[in-house]
C-alpha positions as CSV (number, residue, x, y, z in Angstrom):
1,X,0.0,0.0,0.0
2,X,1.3,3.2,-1.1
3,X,-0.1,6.9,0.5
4,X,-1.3,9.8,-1.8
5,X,0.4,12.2,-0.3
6,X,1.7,14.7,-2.4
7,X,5.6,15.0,-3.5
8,X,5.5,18.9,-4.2
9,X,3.1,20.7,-2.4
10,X,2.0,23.8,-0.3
11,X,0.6,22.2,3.2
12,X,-1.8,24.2,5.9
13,X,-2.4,22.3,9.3
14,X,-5.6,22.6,11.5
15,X,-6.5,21.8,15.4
16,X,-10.0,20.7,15.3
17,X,-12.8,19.0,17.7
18,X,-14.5,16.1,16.7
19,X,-17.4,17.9,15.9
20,X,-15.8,20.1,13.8
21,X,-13.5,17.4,11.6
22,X,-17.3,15.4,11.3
23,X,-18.8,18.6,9.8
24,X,-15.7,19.7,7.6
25,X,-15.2,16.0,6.4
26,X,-19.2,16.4,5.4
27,X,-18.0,19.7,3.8
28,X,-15.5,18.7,2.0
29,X,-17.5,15.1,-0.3
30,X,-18.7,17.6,-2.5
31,X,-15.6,18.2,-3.9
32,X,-13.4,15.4,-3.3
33,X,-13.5,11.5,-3.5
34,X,-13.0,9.3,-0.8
35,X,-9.2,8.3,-0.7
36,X,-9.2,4.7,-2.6
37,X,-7.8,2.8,0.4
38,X,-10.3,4.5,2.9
39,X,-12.9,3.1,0.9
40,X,-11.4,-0.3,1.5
41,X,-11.6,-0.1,5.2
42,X,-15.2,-0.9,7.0
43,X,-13.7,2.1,9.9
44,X,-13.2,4.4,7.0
45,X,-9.7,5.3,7.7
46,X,-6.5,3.1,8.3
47,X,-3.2,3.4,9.9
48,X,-0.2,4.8,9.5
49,X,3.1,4.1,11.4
50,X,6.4,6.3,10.6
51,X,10.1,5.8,12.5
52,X,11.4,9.0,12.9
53,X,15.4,9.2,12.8
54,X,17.7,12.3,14.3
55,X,21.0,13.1,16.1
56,X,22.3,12.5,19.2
57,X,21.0,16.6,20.2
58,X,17.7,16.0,18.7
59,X,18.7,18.6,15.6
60,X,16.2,17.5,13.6
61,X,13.2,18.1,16.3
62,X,14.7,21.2,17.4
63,X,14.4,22.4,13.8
64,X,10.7,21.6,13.3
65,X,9.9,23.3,16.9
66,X,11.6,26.2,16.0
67,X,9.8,26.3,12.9
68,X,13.3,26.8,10.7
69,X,11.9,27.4,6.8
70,X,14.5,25.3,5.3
71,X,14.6,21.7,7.2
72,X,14.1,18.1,6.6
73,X,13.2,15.1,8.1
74,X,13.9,11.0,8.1
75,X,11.4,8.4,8.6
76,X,10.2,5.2,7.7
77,X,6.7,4.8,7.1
78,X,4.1,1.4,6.6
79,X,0.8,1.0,6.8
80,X,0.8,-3.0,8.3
81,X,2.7,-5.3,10.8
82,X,2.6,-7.5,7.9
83,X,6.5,-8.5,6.7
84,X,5.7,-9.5,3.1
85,X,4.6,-5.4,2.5
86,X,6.7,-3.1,1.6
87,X,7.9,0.1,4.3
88,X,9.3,3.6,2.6
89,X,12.1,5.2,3.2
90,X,11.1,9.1,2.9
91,X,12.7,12.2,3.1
92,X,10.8,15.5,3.7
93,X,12.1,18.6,3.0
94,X,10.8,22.4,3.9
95,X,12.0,24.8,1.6
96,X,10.1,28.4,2.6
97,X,6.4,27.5,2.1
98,X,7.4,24.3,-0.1
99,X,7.3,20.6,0.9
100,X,9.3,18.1,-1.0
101,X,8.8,14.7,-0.2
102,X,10.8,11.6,-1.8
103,X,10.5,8.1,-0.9
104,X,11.7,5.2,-1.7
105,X,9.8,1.3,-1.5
106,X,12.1,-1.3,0.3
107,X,11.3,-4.7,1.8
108,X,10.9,-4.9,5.7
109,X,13.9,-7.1,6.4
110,X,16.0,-4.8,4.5
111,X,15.3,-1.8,7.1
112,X,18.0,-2.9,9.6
113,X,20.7,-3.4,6.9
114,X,19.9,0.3,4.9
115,X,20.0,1.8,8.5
116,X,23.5,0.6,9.8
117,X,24.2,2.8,6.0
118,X,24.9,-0.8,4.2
119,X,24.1,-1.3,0.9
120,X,21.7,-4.0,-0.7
121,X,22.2,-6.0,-3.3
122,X,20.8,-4.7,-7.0
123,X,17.7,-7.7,-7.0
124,X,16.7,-6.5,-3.5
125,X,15.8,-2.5,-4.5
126,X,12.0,-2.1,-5.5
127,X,12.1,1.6,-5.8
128,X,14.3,4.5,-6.6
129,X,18.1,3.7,-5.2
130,X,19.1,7.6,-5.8
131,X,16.4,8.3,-2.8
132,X,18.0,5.2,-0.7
133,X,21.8,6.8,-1.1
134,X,20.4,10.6,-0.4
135,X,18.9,9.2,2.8
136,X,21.8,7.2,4.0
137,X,23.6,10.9,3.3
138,X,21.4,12.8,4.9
139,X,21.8,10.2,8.0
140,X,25.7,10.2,8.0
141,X,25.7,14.0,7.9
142,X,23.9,14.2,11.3
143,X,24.6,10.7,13.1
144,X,21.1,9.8,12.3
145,X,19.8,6.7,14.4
146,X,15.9,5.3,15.1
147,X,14.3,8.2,17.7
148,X,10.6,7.6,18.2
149,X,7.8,5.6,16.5
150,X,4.5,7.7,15.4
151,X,1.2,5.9,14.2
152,X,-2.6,7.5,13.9
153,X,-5.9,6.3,11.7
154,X,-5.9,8.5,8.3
155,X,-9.1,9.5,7.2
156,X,-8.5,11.2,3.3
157,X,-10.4,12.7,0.5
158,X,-8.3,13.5,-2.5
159,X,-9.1,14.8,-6.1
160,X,-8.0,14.6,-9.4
161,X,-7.9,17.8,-11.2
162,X,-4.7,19.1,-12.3
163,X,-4.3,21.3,-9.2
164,X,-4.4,18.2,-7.2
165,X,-5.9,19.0,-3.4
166,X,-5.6,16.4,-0.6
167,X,-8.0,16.7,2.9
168,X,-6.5,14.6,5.5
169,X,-8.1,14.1,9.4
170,X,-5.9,12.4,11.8
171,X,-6.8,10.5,14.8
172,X,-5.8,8.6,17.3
173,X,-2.1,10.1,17.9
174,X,0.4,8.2,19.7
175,X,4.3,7.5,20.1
176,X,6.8,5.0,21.5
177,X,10.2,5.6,22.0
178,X,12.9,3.7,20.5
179,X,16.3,2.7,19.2
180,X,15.0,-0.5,17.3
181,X,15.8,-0.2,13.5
182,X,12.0,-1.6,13.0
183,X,8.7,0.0,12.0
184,X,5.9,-1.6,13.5
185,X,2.1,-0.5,14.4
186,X,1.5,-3.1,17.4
187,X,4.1,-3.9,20.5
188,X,4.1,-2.3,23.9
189,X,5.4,0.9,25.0
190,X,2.8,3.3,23.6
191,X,1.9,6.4,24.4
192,X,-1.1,8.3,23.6
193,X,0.4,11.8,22.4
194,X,-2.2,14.6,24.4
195,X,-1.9,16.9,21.9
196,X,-5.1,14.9,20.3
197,X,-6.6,14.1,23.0
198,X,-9.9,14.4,22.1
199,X,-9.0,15.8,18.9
200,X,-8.0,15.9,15.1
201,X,-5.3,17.0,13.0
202,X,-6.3,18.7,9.8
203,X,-4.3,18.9,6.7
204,X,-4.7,20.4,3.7
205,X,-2.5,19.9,0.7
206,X,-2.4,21.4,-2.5
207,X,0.0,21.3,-5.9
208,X,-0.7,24.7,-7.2
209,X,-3.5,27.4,-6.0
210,X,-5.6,27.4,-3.2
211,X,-8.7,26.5,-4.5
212,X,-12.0,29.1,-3.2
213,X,-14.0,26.3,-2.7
214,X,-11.4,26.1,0.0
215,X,-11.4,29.4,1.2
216,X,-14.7,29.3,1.6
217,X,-14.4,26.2,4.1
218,X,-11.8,28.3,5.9
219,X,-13.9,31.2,6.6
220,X,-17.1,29.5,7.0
221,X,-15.2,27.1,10.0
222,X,-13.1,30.2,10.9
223,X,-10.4,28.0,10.8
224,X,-7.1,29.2,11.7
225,X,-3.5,27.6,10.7
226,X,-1.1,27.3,12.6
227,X,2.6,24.9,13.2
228,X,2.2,21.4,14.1
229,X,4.6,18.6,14.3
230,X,3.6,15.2,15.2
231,X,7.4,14.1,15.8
232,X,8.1,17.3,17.6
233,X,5.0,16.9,20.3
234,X,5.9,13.1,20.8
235,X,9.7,14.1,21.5
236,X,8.6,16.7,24.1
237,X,5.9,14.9,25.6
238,X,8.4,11.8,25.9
239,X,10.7,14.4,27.6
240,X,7.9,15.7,30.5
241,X,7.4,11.3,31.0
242,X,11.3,11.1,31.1
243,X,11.2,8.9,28.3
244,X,13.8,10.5,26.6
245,X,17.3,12.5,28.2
246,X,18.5,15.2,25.8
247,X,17.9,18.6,26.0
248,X,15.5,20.7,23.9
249,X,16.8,24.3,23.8
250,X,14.8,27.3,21.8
């Protein structure tokens, strides 16, 4: 399973209530389909699980909570426990008001040996090996290792014209701390990140203009953007639970 995320795009991000994520989903049908692999689930939604990678001094978080224009991050994302599916290495970039994400589809027992900045053998890549060496680089630059695991349920609507527009509502946010070189969705050691307690993340992507259809949501919700970083709220909560020792500076 692959995510429809968008590799260039401008990105807004919304606090909601679950009242207000039911009526803006009901807002939003007119205009956009159903994401193809929310329509396979019964819930609606399914789940997504990313490893998040940074230094030793948490540069990377530090970064994103300072809200630097120009930053990136590592991860490894899945969607399934299941070892036969494929994980993806991605690197996201913020340049300005830009995002730039690249990724790259690798097999799950290959995750340990591409994270120890090995190479695989030629038969064993299924994607793009230009992404796999830029993320080993950006990793060696920094001292990268495994940080944190992240998973919430996706609900998504996305559309098709040629300024494609994504609507995502996550749910459901939690983290687990560790230095495994493993993405996985089950296990012990969660923690239920209280940023969403009780609530949903809102995301809206878009490849070209902002369409007024849009707008109009925006005004009519009085909906107000504002910075938010899943890795960056699981790193501090960890921090208040003493989960994790170094310290973030501003």
């Amino acid at each position: 399973m692959a995510d429809r995320t968008l590799s260039c795009r401008h990105e807004l991000k919304y606090h909601l209530n679950e009242s207000q994520a039911i009526a803006i989903a009901q807002f939003v049908k007119p205009y956009l389909e159903v994401d193809r692999y929310c329509k396979l689930q019964r819930s609606g939604d399914y789940p997504i699980v990313s490893l998040y990678l940074d230094s030793e001094n948490l540069q990377l978080c530090q970064e994103s909570l300072r809200g630097h224009k120009n930053r990136f991050k590592l991860r490894i994302r899945s969607y399934t426990d299941e070892p036969d599916y494929p994980r993806f290495f991605e690197i996201k970039r913020r340049i300005n008001t830009i995002i730039n994400k690249s990724r790259a589809r690798v097999m799950d027992r290959d995750v340990p040996t591409l994270l120890a900045g090995l190479s695989l053998p030629p038969q064993n890549y299924t994607a793009d090996i230009d992404t796999i060496n830029q993320f080993q680089l950006y990793m060696k630059s920094i001292a990268a290792k495994p940080i944190v695991l992240i998973r919430y349920m996706r609900q998504a609507f996305e559309g098709n014209s040629e300024n494609r527009v994504r609507v995502t509502f996550d749910r459901e946010l939690a983290y687990c701390v560790t230095n495994r070189p493993e993405v996985r969705l089950g296990g012990s050691g969660w923690q239920r990140n209280p940023f969403t307690l009780g609530g949903v993340i809102l995301e809206i992507k878009f490849t070209d203009r902002y369409p007024a259809w849009l707008s109009q949501m925006a005004r009519y919700f009085n909906l107000q953007a504002r910075s938010i970083s899943k890795f960056g709220s699981s790193i501090t909560d960890s921090r208040l639970l003493e989960f994790y020792v170094p310290q973030l500076t501003f």
